[in-house]
Each structure stands twice: as structure tokens, then as C-alpha cells.
C-alpha positions in Angstrom: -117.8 -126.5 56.9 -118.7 -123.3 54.7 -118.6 -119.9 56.2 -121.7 -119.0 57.6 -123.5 -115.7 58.3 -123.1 -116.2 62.2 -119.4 -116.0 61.4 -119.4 -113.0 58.6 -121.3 -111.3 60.8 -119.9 -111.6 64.0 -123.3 -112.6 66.2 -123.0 -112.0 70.0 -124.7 -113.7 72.9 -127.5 -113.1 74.7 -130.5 -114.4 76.7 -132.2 -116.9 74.0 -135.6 -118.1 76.4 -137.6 -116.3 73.4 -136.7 -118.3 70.5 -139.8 -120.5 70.2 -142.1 -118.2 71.2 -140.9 -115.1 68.6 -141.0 -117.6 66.2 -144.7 -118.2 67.1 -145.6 -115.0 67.6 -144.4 -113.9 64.5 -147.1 -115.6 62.8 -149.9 -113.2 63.2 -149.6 -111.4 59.9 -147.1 -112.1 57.1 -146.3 -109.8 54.7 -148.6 -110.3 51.5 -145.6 -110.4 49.1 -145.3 -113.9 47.8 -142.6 -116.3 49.0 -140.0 -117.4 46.5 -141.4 -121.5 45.7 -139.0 -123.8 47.8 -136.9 -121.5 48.8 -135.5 -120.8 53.1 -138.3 -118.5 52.7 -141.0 -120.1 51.8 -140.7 -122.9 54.3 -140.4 -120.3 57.5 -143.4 -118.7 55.9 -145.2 -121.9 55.6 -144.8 -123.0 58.8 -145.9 -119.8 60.2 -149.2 -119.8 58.4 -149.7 -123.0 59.7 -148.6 -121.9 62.9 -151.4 -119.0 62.9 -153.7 -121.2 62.4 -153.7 -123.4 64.5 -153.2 -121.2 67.2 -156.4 -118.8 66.5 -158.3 -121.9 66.7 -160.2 -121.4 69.8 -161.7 -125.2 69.9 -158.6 -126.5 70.6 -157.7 -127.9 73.6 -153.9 -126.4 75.3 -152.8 -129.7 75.3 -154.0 -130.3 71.3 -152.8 -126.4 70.1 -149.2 -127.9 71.7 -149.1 -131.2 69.8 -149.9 -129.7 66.3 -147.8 -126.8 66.9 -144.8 -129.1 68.1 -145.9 -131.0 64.9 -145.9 -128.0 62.9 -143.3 -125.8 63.6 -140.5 -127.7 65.6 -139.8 -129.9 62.1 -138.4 -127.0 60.4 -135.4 -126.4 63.4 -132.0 -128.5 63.2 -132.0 -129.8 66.7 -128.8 -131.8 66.4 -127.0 -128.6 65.0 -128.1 -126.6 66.9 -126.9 -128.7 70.1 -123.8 -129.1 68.0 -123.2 -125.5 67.8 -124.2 -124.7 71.2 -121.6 -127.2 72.9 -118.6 -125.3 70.5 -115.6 -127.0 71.3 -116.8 -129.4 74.0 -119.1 -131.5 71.1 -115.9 -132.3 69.8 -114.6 -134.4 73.3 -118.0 -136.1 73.6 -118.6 -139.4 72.7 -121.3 -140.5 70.2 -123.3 -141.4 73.1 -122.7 -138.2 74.7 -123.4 -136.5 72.1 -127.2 -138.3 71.5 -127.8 -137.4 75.1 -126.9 -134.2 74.9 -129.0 -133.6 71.6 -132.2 -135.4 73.4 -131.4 -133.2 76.2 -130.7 -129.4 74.5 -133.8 -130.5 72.2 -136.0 -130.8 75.3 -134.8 -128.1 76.9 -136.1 -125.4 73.8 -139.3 -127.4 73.5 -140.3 -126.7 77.5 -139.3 -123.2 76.6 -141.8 -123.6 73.2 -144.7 -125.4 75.7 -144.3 -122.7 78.2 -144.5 -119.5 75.6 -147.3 -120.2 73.4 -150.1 -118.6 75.5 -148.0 -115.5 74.6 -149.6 -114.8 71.2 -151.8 -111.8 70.8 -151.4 -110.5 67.2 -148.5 -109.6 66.4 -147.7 -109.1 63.0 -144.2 -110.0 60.8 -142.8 -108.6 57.8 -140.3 -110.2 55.7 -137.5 -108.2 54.5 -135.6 -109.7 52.8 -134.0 -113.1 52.0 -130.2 -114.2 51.4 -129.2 -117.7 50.1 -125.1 -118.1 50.3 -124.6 -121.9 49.0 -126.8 -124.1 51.2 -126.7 -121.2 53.8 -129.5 -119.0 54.3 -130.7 -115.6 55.8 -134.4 -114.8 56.2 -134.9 -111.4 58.2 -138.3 -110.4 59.2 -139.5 -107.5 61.5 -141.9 -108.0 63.9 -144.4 -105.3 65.1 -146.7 -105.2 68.3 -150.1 -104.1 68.9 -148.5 -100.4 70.1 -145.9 -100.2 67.5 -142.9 -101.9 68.7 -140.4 -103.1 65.9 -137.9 -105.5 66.7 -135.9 -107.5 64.2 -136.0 -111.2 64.0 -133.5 -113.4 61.5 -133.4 -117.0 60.9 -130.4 -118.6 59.9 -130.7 -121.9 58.0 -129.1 -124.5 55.8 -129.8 -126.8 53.7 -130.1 -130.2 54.6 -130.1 -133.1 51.5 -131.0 -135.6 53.7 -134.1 -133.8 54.8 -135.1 -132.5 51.5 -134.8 -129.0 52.7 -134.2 -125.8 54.9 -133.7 -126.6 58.4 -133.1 -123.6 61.2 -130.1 -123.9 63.2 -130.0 -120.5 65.2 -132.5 -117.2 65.6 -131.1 -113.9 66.0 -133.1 -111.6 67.9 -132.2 -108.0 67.7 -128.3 -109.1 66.8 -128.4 -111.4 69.9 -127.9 -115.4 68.9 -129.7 -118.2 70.4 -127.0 -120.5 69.8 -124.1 -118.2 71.3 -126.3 -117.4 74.4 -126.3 -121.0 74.9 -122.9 -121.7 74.2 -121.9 -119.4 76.3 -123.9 -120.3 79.4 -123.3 -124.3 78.4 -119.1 -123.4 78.5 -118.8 -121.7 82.0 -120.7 -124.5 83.4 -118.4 -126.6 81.8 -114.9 -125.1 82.8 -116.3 -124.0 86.2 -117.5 -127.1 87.0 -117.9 -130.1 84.6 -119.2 -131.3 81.5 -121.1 -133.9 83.5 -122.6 -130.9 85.9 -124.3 -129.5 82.8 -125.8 -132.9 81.3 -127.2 -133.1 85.2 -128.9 -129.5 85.2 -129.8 -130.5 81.9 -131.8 -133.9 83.2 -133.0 -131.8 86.0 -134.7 -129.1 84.1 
């Protein structure tokens, strides 16, 4: 596997129980500056329109607004990369049934954190800065400012997937601090203080 920017630029670890929702709330005004066709870009900024939308739509339901945003946002993110990257060095021990578990299980675990999150939205607006393609990796970092002028920077790292027909995500960075090392972190000193099987069960049980 390539080089990616998580490794040229050395991302640390950190709590990542924002990810969904600063992905969501990111939506409430993009940048007018048009998105380069087909490109990582273009398919974060896509999703976040449709993202917007759906959540300013006051006739929906909380139960509805969850379905389409699942629908609408959660395609764009690598799931089984991301759980991939997250286990480090343990994916590599697992078997393939292990692994699908564990995938089922890390992919439920960020989409409680996405269900839980999404009442969170109240107009916040993003600005893309810029864009970096390295081969079929990808950079997209935006800035995000509150209602009272808070600025906080949020990157999406992304390749590209050819069996997908496009840009998937497969780790945020919030302020320098990686979603996928904050879980790979907490997922290896559960491992090698207690078990691999210890974390699959806190995983079932969460």
C-alpha cells in the first residue's frame, strides 16, 4: 500500500466520538467556490449539500431525517478500511470471519455515534480550503466556523476505490487529532491488557 497523508504527516490520536456529527455539521454553508467535477472534493461537497438538506427539513420525522442521512452521507465513508486501520496490527491475526465481525461491529459502533449527534446541528458553516490528490489518495481540508466565531479545522482523508467508482473516506482529522488512531489506540490496550475477544464483546455490548 501507497504512502498516505496520515503517514507523511505524522497524525496523532485523540478522542474521535465527533466524526459523524462534524461531518454533518459542516454542512450548513459551503464555500460558493465550485467543486472540481468528480474529484474527492466534489463528492464530500455533495454529500454535504444533501446532507443540509435534508436536515433543515423540518417535516421530517427523527426517525426519517436518520434513514436519509444514513442513506446520504454514511455511503461516501470506507467502513471496512477504516475498521482495517483501526485494528493496526491485530487485523492482520484475525480470521476472515473475524475480520467481517469486527467490520459489522466498528461500522455500528460510528453509526450510533452518527444517530446520537445529529440533533447537534445549528448552522454552522464550512469552508473548503483546499484540496490535494496524491495518486488515488486524497486531502480535502475545510474550516468550520460557529455561530460566535469559532474556527476549527476539519480534513478528510480519502482514496480511491475502482470498485466503488469513486472517493471513499477512511479517516477525519479533527484539529490534527485522527479518528482512526484514537480508535486504534483505545481498540490495542484493550487488546494487550486483556484480549482481542474482550474488545469484540464491549463491541457487541455497545
Amino acid at each position: 500500500m501507497g504512502q498516505t497523508f496520515a503517514e507523511k504527516k505524522g497524525a496523532r490520536g485523540s478522542p474521535g466520538c465527533r466524526w459523524v456529527c462534524t461531518f454533518l455539521l459542516a454542512a450548513g454553508c459551503l464555500a460558493s467556490t465550485a467543486a472540481a467535477e468528480g474529484g474527492p472534493r466534489s463528492e464530500i461537497e455533495k454529500a454535504l449539500r444533501l446532507g443540509v438538506s435534508i436536515l433543515s427539513d423540518s417535516r421530517l420525522k427523527q426517525d426519517t431525517r436518520f434513514e436519509q442521512l444514513r442513506a446520504a452521507v454514511l455511503p461516501l465513508f470506507d467502513f471496512p478500511e477504516m475498521a482495517r486501520r483501526s485494528l493496526g496490527a491485530h487485523w492482520r491475526r484475525r480470521t476472515p470471519e473475524q475480520r467481517k465481525e469486527f467490520t459489522a461491529l466498528f461500522t455500528r459502533l460510528l453509526e450510533q455515534t452518527y444517530a446520537n449527534r445529529i440533533a447537534s446541528y445549528n448552522g454552522q458553516r464550512m469552508h473548503f480550503i483546499r484540496e490535494e490528490i496524491d495518486g488515488r489518495f486524497a486531502q480535502v481540508d475545510t474550516r468550520i466556523v460557529d455561530q460566535e466565531g469559532r474556527k476549527f479545522d476539519v480534513d478528510y482523508r480519502l482514496h480511491r476505490v475502482k470498485e466503488l467508482g469513486g472517493w471513499r473516506i477512511y479517516d477525519i482529522v479533527i484539529a490534527d487529532i485522527s479518528l482512526v488512531n484514537n480508535y486504534r489506540a483505545q481498540f490495542n490496550r484493550v487488546i494487550n491488557r486483556n484480549s482481542y475477544e474482550a474488545l469484540v464483546a464491549r463491541l457487541r455490548g455497545s
